[in-house]
N, C-alpha and C positions, 0 to 999 in steps of 0.2 A: 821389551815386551814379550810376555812369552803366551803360547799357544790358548792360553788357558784364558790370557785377557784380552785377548782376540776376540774369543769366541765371545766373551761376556759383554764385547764393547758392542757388535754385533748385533746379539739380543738385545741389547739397550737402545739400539739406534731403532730397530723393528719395531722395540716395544713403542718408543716415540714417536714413530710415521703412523701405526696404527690408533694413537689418542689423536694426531694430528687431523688424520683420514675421519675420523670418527668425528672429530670437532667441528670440520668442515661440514659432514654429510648434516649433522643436526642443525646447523648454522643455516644452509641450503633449505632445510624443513620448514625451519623455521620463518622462514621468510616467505615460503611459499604459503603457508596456513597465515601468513600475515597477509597478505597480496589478498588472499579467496575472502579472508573475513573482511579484509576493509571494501571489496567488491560491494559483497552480499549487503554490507552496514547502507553503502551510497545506494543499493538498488532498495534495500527495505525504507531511506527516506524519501527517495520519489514515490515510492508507494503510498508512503503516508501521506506523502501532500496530495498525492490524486485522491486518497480517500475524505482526506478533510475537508478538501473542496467539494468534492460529491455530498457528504454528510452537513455541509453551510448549504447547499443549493435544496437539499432534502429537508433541511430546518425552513427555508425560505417559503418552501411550496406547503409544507405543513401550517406555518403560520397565515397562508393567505387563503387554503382550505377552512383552518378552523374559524378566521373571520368570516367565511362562508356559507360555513353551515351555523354558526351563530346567526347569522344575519336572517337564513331562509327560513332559521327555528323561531326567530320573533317576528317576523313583520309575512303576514298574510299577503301583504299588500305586492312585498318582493317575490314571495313565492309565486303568486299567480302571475306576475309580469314573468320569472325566469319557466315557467310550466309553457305557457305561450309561446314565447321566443323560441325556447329549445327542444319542446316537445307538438309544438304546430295546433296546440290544443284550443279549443274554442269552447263557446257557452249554446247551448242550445237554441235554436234561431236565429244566429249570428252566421255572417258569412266573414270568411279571410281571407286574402288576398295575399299570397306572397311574393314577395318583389325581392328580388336576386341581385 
């Protein structure tokens, strides 16, 4: 072997470690950016189910408002019962009596 392919076998072996080195580091990246997004993926679907529950519980109370105000929009009879109860109101020469 002479001086000449020393030197080349040399740079050959550097050139190797440094693809090697380099194969590694991005390997390494790449698992950490895998790690961070499959975090982020499981915290965005607990998010989501808190918010779908929140948004079923929002449907719930909407649908038992709008029976409500349908109900107080047609019948006189309920509005003056719920005007009384909730708001203490009475008819002129009427007494009330509230009991707790």
């Amino acid at each position: 072997m002479t001086k000449q392919d020393t030197k080349e076998s040399r740079k050959q072996k550097f050139i190797n470690y440094f693809w090697v080195t380099m194969t590694v580091v991005i390997a390494i990246c790449t698992v950490v950016v895998s790690i961070s997004t499959i975090g982020d993926t499981m915290r965005t679907r607990r998010n989501r189910r808190a918010v779908e529950e929140r948004i079923a519980t929002l449907e719930e109370r909407i649908a038992r408002d709008s029976a409500f105000i349908e109900q107080i929009s047609t019948s006189p009879e309920f509005m003056e019962k719920f005007a009384r109860e909730t708001y203490h109101m009475q008819r002129s020469g009427e007494t009330v009596y509230i009991l707790e």
